[in-house]
Steps between C-alpha positions, in 0.01 A plus 500: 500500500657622193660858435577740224546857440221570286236287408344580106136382438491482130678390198399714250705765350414698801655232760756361243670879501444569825721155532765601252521888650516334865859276340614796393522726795681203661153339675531163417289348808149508326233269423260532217123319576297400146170320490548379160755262415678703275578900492390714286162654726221610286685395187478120621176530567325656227524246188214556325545549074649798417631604807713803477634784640334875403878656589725474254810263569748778479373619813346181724819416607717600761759773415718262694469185320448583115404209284577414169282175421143668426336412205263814471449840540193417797648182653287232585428326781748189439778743434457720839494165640811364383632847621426439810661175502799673321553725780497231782755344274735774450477678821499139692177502685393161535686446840245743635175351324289366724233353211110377555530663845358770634532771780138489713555682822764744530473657882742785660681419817557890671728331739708310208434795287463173241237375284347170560415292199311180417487305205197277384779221499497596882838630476614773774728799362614811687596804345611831522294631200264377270449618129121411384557500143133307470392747217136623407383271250509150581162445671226426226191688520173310434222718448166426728279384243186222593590190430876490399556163632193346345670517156578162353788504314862620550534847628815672623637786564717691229785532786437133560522363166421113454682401215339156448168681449467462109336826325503361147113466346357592881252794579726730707383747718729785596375712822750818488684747266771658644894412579467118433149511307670688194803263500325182499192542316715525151657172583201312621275640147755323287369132664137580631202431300342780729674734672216711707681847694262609786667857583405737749703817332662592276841574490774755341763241273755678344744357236790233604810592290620180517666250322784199521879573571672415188769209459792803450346718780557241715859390387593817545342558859665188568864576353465882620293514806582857574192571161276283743595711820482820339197502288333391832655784716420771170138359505466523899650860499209577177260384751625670778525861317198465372292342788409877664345582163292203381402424890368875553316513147341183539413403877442822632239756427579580193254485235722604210774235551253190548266588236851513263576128647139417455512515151803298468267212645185572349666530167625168581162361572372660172771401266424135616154433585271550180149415620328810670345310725794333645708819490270645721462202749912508493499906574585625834258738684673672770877660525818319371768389705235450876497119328834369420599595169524167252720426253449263229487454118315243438163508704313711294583269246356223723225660560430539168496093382152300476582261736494807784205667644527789776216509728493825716132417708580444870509135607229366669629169568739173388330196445559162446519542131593844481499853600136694517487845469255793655296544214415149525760334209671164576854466329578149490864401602674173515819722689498797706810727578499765735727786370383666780806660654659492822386571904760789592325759718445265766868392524369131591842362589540141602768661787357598759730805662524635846680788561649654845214573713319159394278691238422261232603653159192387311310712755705793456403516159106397502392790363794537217852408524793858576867422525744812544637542105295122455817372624528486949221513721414639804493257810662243275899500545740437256277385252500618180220451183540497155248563261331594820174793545493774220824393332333346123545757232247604285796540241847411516650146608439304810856352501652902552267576825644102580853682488405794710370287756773275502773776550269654749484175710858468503583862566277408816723200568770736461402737736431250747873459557587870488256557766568213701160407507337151491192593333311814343162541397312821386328746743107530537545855392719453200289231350154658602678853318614304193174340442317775536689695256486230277128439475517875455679481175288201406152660527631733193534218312318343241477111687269743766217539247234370717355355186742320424560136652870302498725277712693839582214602781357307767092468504466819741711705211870528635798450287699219664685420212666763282737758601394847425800651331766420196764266609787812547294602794500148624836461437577841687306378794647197548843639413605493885383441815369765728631419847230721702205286282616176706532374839765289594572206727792448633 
């Protein structure tokens, strides 16, 4: 049987920094599990036209490992990609890359005080720790509509994109208007003779400031890297200052500070979208920001051309031919996408985890996933989550909670040692306290308007994904670690 330190489940950014933050406190025994055959997470999987970030570049990246090869403002997919691949380069990773494999069963010995892993290769690891960096968004949501599989031509998933399905002259039939809906749907009017947008809501779209790099930016980002590495740190520190503010005014109650970023997207909406009839379908009816906020400039646009129609009746049905709605309208189709999102309250993982008293961790979290600061979990030694329960933002960037977590994880390593200790996890009673305080927070925010559906709640109404402050306070919390929160094995 194989054995490492620490075993990483994931090569996104997530698991490719938890990698390079693991070399760098002097842990160089690690293995990193991928399903894919190349790194990169959710940004190798998600290749649909025009793909693209909604953060700008300046900030998805690692404070760590600053780039200087992006071509726009809002990188795309290719170049967070190539990223990726960049840092495995730079930071040599690919001894530790275990590629199209992937963790299945990870068990705790209590006598070992190691974890157990398995491989769907059938490899046999053990471990001291494991670092789930398996992310929320990578298991494609299909909504449960009658006959979805009786269609007859191409359909796919927008996460799932089939690239040798050709759009041009075909009758295409877009189920979903959100994240990936309002990214795609520009690309895929400029070759459909029919583009057809079935959307259950509306959604808030704000303005992209966006635009390409120029020739001399990048010259001198290249020749002076320091502009690169400071205009990122100046931006992050903006967003950092000013995070209390625009996350109090906007997600909490407090009328007068959404209604003032309400108008920045309805004026959006307005300034683009002519027809009053359309501008109506394409208005929002309940608070901003309990729907992820969208950014984009050139939907509305979209929206607007005569090759698109936006059809807002419920669907009854797909059909062979098409899609048929509940007012009793078939919309014929020769190809179906489903922009439709991803499963993430559920926390469907493909591992299957049991922790120290043989509780299964799927069980644990039935009725909706709890971590202690998203990150360790009670029962479950020495492992740690990234992107784990309540830890998306509502505002800010994903790749700064990835950070927190990271330093948090290691800090726990850390600790480890100076306690003599082979393993730690949380206490009942720390985690049961933190959640408790934390879905406190979160009912006084605007994601708990019960009218108000999103992939933020489960279906019974609690927030599983978002954390319920500005990222200082997460950043406080996960500044150290509080011995008397953790039980240790020694």
């Amino acid at each position: 049987m194989e054995k490492t330190r620490v075993v990483i489940m994931g090569a996104g950014l997530g698991g490719l920094g938890a990698g390079v933050k693991l070399k760098e406190a002097g842990i160089d025994d690690f293995l990193i599990f991928e399903r894919n055959p190349k790194v990169g997470g959710t940004w190798y999987e998600n290749k649909y036209p025009g793909c693209c970030c909604d953060t700008p570049v300046a900030l998805y990246q690692f404070s760590f490992f600053k780039s200087t090869k992006w071509n726009y403002l809002y990188p795309r997919s290719a170049e967070i990609q190539i990223y990726a691949e960049e840092m495995v380069e730079v930071y040599q990773l690919e001894s530790h890359l275990r590629l199209a494999e992937v963790a299945i069963q990870a068990t705790w010995d209590a006598n070992t005080c190691l974890w157990h892993v398995k491989t769907n290769s059938g490899r046999e690891i053990t471990a001291n720790a494991i670092i789930a960096a398996l992310g929320q968004l990578n298991r494609p949501a299909f909504p449960d509509i009658e006959g979805r599989d009786r269609f007859e031509g191409p359909s796919m998933h927008s996460a799932r994109w089939n690239e040798t399905v050709a759009l041009k002259d075909k009758r295409v039939g877009v189920i979903g208007s959100a994240a990936s809906a309002i990214q795609l749907i520009p690309e895929v009017a400029k070759d459909a003779s029919a583009l057809t947008v079935f959307q259950r809501s509306a959604n808030y779209v704000i303005p992209k400031i966006d635009r390409k790099i120029t020739a001399e930016e990048k010259a001198l980002m290249s020749t002076v890297p320091e502009i690169a590495k400071n205009l990122g740190q100046h931006q992050r520190k903006m967003m950092y200052d000013h995070s209390e503010y625009f996350y109090w005014q906007t997600f909490s109650w407090t009328e007068e500070g959404r209604a003032s970023f309400s108008r920045v997207a309805l004026n959006h909406l307005a300034e683009n979208v002519s027809d009053p009839e359309l501008l109506k379908k394409l208005t929002p009816d309940y608070p901003i920001g309990c729907k992820r906020i969208l950014v984009a400039n050139d939907f509305y646009p979209a929206m607007m051309r005569d090759n698109v129609s936006l059809v807002t009746d419920g669907i009854a049905r797909i059909t062979q031919k098409g899609v048929e709605t509940s007012e009793g309208t078939h919309h014929p189709c020769d190809v179906l996408v489903f922009a439709t999102g991803f499963e993430t309250t559920g926390w469907n993982w493909s591992l299957d985890v049991t922790g120290s008293q043989g509780q299964r961790l799927q069980d644990m979290w039935s009725e909706g996933p709890e971590a202690y600061h998203g990150i360790t979990v009670a029962g479950f030694p020495n492992f740690f989550l990234l992107y784990g329960p309540n830890t998306n933002l509502g505002h800010g960037c994903i790749t700064n909670m990835l950070e927190l977590e990271v330093a948090y994880t290691l800090n726990a390593l850390q600790t480890l040692e100076a306690q003599k200790a082979k393993a730690l996890a949380p206490t009942l009673e720390a985690q049961a306290r933190f959640n408790q305080q934390l879905q406190k927070d979160l009912s006084q925010r605007v994601w708990a308007d019960p009218h108000c559906t999103s992939w933020y709640k489960n279906a019974e109404g609690k927030i599983t994904q978002n954390w319920s402050d500005n990222i200082n306070t997460y950043a406080d919390g996960t500044s150290n670690i509080v011995l008397s929160d953790y039980e240790f094995m020694r």
